[in-house]
C-alpha positions in Angstrom: 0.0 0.0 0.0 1.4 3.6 -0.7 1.6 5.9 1.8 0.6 8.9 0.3 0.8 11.9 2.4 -3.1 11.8 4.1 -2.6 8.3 4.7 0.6 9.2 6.6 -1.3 12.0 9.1 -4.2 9.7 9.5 -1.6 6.5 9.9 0.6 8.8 12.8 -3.0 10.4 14.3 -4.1 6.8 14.8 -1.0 5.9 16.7 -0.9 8.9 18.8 -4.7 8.1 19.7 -4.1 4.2 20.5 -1.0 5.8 22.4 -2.9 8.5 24.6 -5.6 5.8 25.0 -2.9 3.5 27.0 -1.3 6.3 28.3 -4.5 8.0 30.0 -5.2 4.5 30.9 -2.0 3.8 33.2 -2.2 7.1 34.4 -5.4 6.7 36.3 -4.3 2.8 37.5 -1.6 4.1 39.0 -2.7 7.2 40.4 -4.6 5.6 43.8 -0.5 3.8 44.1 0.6 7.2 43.3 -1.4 8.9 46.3 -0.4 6.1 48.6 3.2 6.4 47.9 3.3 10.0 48.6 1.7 9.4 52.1 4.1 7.0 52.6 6.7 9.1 52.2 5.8 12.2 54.1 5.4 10.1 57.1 8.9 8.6 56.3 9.7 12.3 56.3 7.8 13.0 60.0 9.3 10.0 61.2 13.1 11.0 59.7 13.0 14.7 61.1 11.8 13.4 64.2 14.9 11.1 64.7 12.8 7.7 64.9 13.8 6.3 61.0 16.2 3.2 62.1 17.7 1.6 59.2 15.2 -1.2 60.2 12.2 0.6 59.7 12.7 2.4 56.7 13.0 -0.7 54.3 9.9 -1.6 55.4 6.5 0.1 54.2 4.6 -1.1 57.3 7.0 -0.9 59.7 7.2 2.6 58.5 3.1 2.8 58.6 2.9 0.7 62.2 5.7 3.3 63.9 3.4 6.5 62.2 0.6 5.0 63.4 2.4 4.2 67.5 4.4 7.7 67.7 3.2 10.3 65.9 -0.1 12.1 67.0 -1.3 14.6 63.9 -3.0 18.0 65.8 -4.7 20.6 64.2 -3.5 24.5 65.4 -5.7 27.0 64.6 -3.6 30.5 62.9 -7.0 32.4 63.0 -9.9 31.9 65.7 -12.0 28.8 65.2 -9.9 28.4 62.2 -10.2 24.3 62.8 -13.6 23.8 63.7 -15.2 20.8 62.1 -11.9 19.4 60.6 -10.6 15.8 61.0 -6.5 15.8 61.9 -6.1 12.8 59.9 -8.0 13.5 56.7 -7.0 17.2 56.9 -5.7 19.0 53.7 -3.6 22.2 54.6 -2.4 22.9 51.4 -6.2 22.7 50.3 -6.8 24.7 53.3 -4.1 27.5 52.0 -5.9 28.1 48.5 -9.1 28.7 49.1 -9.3 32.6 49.6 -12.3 31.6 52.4 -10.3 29.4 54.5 -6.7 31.4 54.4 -5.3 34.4 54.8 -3.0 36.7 52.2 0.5 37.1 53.5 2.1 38.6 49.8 5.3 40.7 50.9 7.1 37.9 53.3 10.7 37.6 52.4 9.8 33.5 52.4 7.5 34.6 50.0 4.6 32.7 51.2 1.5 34.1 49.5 -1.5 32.6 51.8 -1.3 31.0 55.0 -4.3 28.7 56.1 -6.2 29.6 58.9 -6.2 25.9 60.2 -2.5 24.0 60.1 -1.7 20.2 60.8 1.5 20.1 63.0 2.8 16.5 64.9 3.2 15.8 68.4 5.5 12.9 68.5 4.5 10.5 71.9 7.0 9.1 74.1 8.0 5.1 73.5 6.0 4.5 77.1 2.8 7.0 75.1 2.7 9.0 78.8 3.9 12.4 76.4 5.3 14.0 74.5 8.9 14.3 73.1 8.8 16.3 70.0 6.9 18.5 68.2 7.1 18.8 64.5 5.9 22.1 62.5 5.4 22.0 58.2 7.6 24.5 56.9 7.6 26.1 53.1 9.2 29.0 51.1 10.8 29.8 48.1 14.4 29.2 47.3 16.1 29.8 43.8 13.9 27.5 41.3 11.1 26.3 43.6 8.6 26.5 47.1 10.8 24.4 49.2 8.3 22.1 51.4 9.1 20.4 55.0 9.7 20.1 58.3 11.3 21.8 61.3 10.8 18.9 64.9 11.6 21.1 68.3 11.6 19.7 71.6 8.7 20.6 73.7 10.1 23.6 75.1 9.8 24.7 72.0 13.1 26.5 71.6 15.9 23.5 71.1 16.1 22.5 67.0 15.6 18.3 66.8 15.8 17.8 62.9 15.2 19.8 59.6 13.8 17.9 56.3 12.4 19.0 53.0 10.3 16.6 51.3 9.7 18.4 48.2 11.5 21.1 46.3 13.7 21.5 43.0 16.3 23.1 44.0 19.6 22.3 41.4 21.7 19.2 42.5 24.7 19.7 43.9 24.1 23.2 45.2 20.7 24.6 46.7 19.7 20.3 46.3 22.3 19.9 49.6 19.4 21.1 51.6 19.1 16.8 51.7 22.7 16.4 52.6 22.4 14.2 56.0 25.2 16.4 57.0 23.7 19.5 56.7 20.8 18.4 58.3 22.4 17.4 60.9 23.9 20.5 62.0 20.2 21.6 62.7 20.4 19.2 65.8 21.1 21.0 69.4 20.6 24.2 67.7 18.3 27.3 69.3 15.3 28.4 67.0 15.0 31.8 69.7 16.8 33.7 72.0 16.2 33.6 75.5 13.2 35.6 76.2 12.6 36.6 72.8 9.4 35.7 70.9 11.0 36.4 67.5 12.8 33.6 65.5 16.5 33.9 65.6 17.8 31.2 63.5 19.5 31.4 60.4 21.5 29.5 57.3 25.1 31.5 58.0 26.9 32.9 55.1 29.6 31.1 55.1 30.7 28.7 58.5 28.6 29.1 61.6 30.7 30.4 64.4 31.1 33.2 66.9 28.5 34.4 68.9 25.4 33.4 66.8 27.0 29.7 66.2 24.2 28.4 68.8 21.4 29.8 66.6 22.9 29.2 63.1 24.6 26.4 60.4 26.7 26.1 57.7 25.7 27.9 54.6 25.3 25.8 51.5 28.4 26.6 49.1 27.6 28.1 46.2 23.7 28.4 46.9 23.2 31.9 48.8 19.8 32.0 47.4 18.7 28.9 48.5 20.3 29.2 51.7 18.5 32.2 52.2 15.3 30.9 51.2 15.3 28.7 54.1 16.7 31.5 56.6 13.5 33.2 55.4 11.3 30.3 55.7 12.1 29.3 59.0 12.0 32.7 60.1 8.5 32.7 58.8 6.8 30.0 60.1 8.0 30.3 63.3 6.9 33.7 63.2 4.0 35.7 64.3 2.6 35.1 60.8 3.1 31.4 61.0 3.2 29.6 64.5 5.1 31.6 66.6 2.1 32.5 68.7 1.3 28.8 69.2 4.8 28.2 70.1 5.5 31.1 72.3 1.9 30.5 74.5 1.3 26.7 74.3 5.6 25.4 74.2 7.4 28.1 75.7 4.6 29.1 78.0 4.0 25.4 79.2 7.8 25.4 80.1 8.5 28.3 81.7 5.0 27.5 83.6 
């Protein structure tokens, strides 16, 4: 048969029809896997930051599942009076929460350039192995760096001032340079460190130019080498959320208060 040029349109349009048929197909399989795999790994991210991801547990999706399930407690904080009423902790959607114009707030002018906060926010109280309380609490986090919002978590102890873990669990930052916000060396500087200053309700931590030393060392880390932008998005991030615009006010009454109490 000659393919003449309409028979060669028609013969390529069938193809890419059959194709986007099989295509469209797999996608929608997949996409209830899809959904599961990225719950799976945001608790894998709760239970990392929170210091309770053994080398045991993580190759295991329900040892992973059954430890979520034993430590980690999801709470709902409200940003804005009776800004949770009604919601379910486990089912609830905060990034949902933060686009609809009726349940958020607009923040545009932040140096984290967050552009609406929700007035209801899911944060995680981590229970003690003997479940009689609790030993950490862990706070979402987002911001822009160079390329993208940078999403993750920041896990204080319950006085609400020492620094337990940092993770990002989403962000495209470029490998090799803003990417070393995953370096498990850099994160681990985070550890021991002081999000305030004694008596101060403002944030005081930072991403230091540079090496963190000096007088600031207890509040600050290393700065990511070659990556100033992304280093400072995550200054300006941190800064945020911990802030009176994020949960700074939650922190200072409920954490800080609680302690000093």
């Amino acid at each position: 048969m000659e393919f003449t040029p309409t028979r060669t349109v028609a013969f390529a349009t069938i193809v890419c029809f059959v194709c986007s048929i099989f295509v469209a197909s797999a996608a929608v399989g997949l996409k209830e896997r899809q959904v599961e795999n990225e719950i799976l790994d945001r608790q894998k991210k709760v239970l990392d930051v929170a210091g309770l991801l053994s080398d045991e547990i993580k190759q295991s999706p329900e040892s992973i599942k059954k430890t979520y399930q034993e430590r980690v407690q999801p709470k709902l904080v409200s940003l804005k009076d009776k800004g949770c009423d009604n919601q379910d902790p486990a089912t609830f959607d905060q990034q949902k929460f933060a686009k609809d114009p009726t349940t958020s707030k607009d923040v545009v002018g932040n140096k984290a350039k967050v552009r609406r906060t929700p007035h209801c926010a899911k944060i995680f109280n981590i229970k003690s192995a003997d479940a009689k309380g609790v030993e950490t609490v862990i706070f979402p986090v987002e911001g822009k760096g160079l390329w993208s919002t940078l999403y993750g978590y920041i896990a204080l102890n319950p006085n609400g001032t020492d620094i337990k873990g940092l993770t990002f669990y989403k962000h495209a930052e470029t490998p090799g340079l803003g990417g070393e916000v995953d370096n498990e060396k850099w994160k681990a500087q985070w550890k021991g460190k002081k999000a305030f200053k004694p008596g101060s309700a403002a944030p005081a931590l930072f991403v230091q130019k540079g090496q963190a030393k000096g007088k600031t060392k207890d509040y600050s880390v290393d700065g990511l080498s070659g990556a100033t932008i992304t280093s400072n998005g995550v200054t300006n991030l941190l800064q945020f959320w911990l802030g009176e615009q994020g949960f700074g006010t939650y922190i200072n009454k409920e954490l800080k208060g609680a302690h000093n109490g």
